[in-house]
C-alpha positions as MATLAB code, in Angstrom:
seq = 'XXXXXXXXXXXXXXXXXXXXXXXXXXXXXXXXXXXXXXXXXXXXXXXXXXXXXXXXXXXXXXXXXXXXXXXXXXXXXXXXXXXXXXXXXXXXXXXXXXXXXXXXXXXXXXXXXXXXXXXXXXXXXXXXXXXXXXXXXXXXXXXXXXXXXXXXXXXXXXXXXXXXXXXXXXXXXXXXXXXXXXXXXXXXXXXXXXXXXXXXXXXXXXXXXXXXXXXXXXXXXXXXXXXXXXXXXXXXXXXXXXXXXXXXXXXXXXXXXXXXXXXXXXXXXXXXXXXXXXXXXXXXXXXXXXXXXXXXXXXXXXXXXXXXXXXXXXXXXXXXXXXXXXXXXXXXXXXXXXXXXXXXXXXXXXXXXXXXXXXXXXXXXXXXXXXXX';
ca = [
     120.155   -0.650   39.282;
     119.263    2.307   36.651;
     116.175    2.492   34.997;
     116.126    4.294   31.398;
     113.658    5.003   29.057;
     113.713    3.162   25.806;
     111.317    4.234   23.032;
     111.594    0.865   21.499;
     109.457   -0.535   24.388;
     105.641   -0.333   24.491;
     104.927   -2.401   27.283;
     106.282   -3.737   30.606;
     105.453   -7.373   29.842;
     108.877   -8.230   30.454;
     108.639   -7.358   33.801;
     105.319   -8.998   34.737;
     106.929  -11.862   32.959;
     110.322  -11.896   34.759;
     109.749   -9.329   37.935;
     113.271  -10.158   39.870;
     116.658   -8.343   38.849;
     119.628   -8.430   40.547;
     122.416   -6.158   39.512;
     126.621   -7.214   41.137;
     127.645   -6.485   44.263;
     130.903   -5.211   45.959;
     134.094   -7.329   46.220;
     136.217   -6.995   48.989;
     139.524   -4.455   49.091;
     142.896   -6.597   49.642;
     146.891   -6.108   50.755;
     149.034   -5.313   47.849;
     146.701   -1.662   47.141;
     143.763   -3.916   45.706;
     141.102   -2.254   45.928;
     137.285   -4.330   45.972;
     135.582   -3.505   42.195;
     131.852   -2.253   42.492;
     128.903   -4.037   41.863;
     128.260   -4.172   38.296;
     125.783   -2.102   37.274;
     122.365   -3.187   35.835;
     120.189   -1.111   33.503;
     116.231   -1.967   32.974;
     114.882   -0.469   29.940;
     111.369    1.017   30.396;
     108.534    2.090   28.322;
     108.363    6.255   27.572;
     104.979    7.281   30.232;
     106.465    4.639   33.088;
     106.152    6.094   36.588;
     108.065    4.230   39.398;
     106.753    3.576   42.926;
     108.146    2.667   45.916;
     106.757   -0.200   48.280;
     104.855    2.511   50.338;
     102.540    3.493   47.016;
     105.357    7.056   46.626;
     106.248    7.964   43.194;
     109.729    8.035   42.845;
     109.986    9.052   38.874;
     107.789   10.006   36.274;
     109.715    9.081   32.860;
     108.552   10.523   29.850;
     111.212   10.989   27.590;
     113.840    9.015   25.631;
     117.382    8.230   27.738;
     115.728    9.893   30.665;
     117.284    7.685   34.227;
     116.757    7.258   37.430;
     118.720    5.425   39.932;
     116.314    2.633   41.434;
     118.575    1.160   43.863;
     122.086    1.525   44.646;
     124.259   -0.759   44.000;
     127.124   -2.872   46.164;
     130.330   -0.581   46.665;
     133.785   -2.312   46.620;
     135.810   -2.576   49.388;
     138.709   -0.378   49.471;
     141.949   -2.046   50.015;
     144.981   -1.539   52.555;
     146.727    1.076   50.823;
     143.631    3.205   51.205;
     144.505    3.444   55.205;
     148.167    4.353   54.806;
     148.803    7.441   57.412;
     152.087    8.526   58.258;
     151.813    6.900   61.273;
     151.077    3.371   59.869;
     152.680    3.013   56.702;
     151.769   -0.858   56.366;
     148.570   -1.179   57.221;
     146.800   -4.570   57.600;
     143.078   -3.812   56.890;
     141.187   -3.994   53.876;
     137.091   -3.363   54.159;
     134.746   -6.163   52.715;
     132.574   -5.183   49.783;
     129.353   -4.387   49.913;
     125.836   -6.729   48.768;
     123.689   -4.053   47.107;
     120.276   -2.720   48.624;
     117.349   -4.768   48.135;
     114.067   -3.002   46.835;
     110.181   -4.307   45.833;
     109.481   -1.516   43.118;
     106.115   -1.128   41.051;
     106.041    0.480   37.463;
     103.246    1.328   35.834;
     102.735    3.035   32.186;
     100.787    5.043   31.339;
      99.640    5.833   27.828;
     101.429    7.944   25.515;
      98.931    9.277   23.071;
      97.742   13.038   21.433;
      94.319   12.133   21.777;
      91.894    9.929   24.153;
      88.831    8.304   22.797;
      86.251    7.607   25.846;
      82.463    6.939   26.213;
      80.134    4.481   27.163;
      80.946    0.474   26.463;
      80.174   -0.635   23.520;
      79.906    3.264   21.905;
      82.015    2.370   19.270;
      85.102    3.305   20.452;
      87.176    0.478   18.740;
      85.308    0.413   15.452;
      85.950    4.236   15.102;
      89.631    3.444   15.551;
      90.003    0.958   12.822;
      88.042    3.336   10.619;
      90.973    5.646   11.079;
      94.011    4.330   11.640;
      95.982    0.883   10.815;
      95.072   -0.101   14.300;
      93.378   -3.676   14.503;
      91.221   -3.854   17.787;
      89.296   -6.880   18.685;
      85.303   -5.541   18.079;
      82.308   -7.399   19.380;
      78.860   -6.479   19.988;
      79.306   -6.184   23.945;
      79.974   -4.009   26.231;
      83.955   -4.401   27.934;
      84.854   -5.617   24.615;
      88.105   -3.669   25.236;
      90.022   -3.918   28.714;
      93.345   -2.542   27.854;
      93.902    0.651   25.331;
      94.234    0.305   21.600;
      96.654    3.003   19.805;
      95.961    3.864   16.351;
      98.634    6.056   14.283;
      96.520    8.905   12.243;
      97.463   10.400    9.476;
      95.307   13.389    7.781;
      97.001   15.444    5.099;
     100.259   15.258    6.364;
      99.594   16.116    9.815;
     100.026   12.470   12.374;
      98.711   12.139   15.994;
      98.644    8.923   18.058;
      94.758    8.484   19.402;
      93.873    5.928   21.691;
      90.869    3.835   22.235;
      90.410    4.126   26.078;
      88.118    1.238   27.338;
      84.341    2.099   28.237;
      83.560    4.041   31.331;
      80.715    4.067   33.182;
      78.823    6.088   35.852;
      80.934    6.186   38.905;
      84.195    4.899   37.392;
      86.271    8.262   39.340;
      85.282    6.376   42.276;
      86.722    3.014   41.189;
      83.714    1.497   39.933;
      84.096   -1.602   37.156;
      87.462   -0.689   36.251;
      86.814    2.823   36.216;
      90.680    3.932   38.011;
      92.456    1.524   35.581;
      90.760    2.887   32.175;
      90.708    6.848   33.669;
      95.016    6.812   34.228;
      95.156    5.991   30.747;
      93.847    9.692   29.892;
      96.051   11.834   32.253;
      98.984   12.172   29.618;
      96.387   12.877   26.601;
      96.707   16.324   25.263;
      93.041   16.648   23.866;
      89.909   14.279   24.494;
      87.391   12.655   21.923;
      84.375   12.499   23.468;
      82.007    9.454   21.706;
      78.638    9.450   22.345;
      76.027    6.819   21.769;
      72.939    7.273   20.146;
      71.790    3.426   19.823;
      68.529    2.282   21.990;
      71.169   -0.315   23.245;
      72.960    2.385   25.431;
      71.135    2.560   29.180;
      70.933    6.593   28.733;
      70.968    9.142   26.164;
      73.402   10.868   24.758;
      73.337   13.939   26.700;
      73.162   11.714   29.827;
      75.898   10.265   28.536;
      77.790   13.145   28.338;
      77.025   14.876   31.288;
      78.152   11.389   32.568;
      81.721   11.147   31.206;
      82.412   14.720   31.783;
      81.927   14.458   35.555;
      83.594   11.139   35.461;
      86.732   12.903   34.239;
      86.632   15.975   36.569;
      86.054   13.821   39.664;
      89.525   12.160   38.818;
      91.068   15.335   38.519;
      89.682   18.406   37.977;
      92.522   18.991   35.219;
      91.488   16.491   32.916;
      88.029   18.090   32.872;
      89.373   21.338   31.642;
      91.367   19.641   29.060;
      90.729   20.479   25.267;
      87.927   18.291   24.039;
      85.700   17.854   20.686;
      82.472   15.860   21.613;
      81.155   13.327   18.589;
      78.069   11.926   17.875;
      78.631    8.416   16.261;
      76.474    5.696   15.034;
      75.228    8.844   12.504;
      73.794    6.535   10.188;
      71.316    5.201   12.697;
      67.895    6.515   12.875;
      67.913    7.486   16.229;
      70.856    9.956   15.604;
      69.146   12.604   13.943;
      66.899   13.616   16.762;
      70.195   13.380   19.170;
      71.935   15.464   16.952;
      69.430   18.005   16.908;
      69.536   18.031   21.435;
      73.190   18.217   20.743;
      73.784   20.602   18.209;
      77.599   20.807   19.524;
      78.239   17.444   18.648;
      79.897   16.245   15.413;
      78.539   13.700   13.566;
      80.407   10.937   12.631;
      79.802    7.093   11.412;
      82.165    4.493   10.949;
      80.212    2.596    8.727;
      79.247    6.185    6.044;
      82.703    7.582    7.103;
      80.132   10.500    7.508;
      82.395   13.539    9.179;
      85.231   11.218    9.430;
      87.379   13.655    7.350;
      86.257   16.748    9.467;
      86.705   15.123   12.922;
      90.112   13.888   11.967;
      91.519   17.407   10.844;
      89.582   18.729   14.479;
      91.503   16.452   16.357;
      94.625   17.528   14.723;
      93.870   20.980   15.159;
      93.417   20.169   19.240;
      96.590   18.125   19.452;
      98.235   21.380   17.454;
      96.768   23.933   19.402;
      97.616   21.606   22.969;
     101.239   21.356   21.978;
     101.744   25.023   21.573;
      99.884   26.214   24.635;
     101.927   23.543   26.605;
     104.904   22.273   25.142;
     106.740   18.692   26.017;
     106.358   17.975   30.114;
     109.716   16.418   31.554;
     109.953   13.831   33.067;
     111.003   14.050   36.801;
     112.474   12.057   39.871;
     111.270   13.279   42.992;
     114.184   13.021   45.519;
     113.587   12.164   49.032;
     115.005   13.244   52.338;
     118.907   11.882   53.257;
     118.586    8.599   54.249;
     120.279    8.897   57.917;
     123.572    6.503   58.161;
     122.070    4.629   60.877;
     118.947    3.842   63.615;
     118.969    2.200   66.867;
     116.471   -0.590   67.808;
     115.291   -2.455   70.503;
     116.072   -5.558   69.459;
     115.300   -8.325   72.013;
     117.260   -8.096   75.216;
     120.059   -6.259   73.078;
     120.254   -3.801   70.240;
     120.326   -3.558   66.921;
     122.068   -0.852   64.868;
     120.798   -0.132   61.050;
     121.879    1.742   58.354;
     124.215    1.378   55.660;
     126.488    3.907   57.552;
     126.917    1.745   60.863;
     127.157   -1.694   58.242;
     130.314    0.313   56.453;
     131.529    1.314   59.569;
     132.100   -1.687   60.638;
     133.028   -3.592   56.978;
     136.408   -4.833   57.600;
     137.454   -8.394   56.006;
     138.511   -9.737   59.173;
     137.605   -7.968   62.449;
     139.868  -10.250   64.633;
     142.633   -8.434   63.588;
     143.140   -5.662   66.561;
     144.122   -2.801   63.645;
     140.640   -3.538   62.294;
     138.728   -3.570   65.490;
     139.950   -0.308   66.551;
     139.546    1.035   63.556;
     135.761    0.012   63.220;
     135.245    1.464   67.439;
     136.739    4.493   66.427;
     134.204    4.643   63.032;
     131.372    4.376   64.932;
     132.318    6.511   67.393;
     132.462    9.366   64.814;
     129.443    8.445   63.431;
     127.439    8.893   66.717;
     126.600    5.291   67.215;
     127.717    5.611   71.182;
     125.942    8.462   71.628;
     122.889    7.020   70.385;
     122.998    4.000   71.601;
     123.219    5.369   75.418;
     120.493    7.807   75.249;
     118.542    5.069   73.760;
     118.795    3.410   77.116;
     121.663    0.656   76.745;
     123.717   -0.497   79.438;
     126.926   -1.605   79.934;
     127.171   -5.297   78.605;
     124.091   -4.915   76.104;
     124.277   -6.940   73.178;
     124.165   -5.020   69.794;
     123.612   -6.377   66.205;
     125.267   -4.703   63.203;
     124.212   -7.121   60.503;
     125.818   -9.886   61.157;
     127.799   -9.118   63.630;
     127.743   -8.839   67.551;
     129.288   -6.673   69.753;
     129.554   -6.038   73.809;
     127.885   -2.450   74.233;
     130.403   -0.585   76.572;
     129.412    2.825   77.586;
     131.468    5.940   76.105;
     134.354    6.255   78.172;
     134.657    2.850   79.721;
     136.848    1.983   77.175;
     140.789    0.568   78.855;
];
């Protein structure tokens, strides 16, 4: 099961919609030099800004970029068939291996948003409004706070120059630590190469603009220090409200903008296009990556009851013959897992002669290395 990235896709909706997959497994090897076919494979199309975790909360792959992979889990391996054991000592064998069921695997994606700029502030700052102004984008607007819960993108496009800015929902105080929905509205801004910062100056806010915006800057650098050093341009909105001249004038570093004048709506977008120009040349295009993990080791032995039980996809092929009655194929599978280490392992984890052990399905008499007639 391969995931790839597929710039057609902006959400993973399918996969909240339809979360199980199942890709082909392994058929099993047969006389006549038939080899078992592979599982077939199974490819699942993902969103560009996906990352992939594992059941343990470990990121296994950041994908960022179009036909970028990453194998989720592997899939069921055919069986290989007799004329894979020929030896010059057995030139007609009578064993053929089983194929294999692929891996199973509970996986989480998330996305993350793709955008050149992120516009944050307070609820109800006029985040959405200030979008529509700009862009084709058609966000639902209402005079509430939370009005937004999940990002709206807008495409901008000033003098020839486009950048992608997203509407990030309202933050408020304490959101680095989780507070309202503070994590889920925050991730949205890690892959944004500048930040619009939208301040408030309507009675209707709880604090003041300069509250606000000591606020949302230490919201940002207590989720990672990064984002608070990343290029910003801080805007005043609401500019054709009363209260706004006497904030502009304690924020002279503000721009003033209003959605309703367009006052400064030209300036700020050519600013923003100047950040997302001047981020892409200090730091070009990150890569996606997988982050690969330690070798699996072929096998493990448990306590398992009174007996033992042997995992591990090594010890399961070991021991994957179609039809272990047949005294080629059981000597063939001893001698397998006696190069793998199984015996070994298996008496220093304490098992005694006549132990029971498990190897999937199947159960064997443990006798101790060397006991063998």
């Amino acid at each position: 099961m391969v995931a790839v990235v597929d710039e057609g896709m902006n959400t993973l909706l399918t996969y909240q919609r339809n979360p199980h997959h199942r890709a082909g497994d392994g058929t099993h090897g047969q006389g006549n030099f038939q080899h078992g076919r592979n599982g077939a494979d199974l490819t699942l199309p993902v969103p560009p800004g996906t990352s992939i975790y594992d059941e343990d909360g470990r990121l296994l792959a950041d994908l960022v970029a179009r036909g970028q992979t990453v194998v989720l889990v592997p899939g069921g391996r055919g069986g290989r068939g007799n004329a894979a054991f020929v030896s010059p000592s057995n030139r007609a064998p009578s064993v053929a291996e089983q194929g294999e069921y692929g891996e199973e695997r509970t996986l989480h994606f998330e996305m993350k948003l793709m955008a050149d700029a992120a516009l944050i502030g307070f609820p109800n700052a006029g985040k959405s409004t200030l979008i529509a102004t700009v862009s084709a984008a058609k966000p639902k607007i209402a005079d509430y706070p939370f009005t937004t819960l999940e990002p709206n993108l807008g495409v901008v496009d000033v003098d020839g120059r486009d950048f992608v800015l997203a509407d990030i929902p309202g933050l408020i105080e304490g959101a680095a630590e989780g507070r309202g929905l503070g994590h889920e509205f925050l991730r949205h801004t890690e892959r944004a190469r500048a930040l619009v910062v939208l301040l408030d100056p309507s009675p209707t806010q709880p604090v003041p603009p300069e509250r606000q915006l000591e606020i949302l800057i230490g919201e940002l650098e207590r989720y990672s220090p990064e984002l608070g050093r990343r290029p910003r341009l801080v805007v005043l909105g609401k500019s054709d409200l009363v209260e706004a001249a006497d904030a502009s004038e304690r924020l002279p570093e503000a721009l003033p903008v209003s959605s309703v004048t367009r006052e400064g709506i030209a300036v700020l977008l050519h600013r923003v296009a100047d950040l997302v120009d001047e981020a892409v040349k200090a730091a070009p295009d990150r890569p996606g990556y997988v982050l690969h993990r330690p070798t699996v080791p072929p096998f493990e032995v448990v306590r398992d009851g009174e007996g033992w039980r042997v995992e591990g996809v090594g010890a399961r092929r070991a021991v994957a013959f179609a039809d272990l009655t047949n005294p080629e194929a059981a000597d063939m599978a001893a001698a397998r897992l006696a190069r793998l280490g199984v015996d070994e392992a298996l008496a220093e984890a304490g098992a005694v002669e006549g132990d029971e052990v498990h190897i999937g399905e199947l159960t064997f008499e443990y006798v101790a290395p060397g006991e063998e007639e």
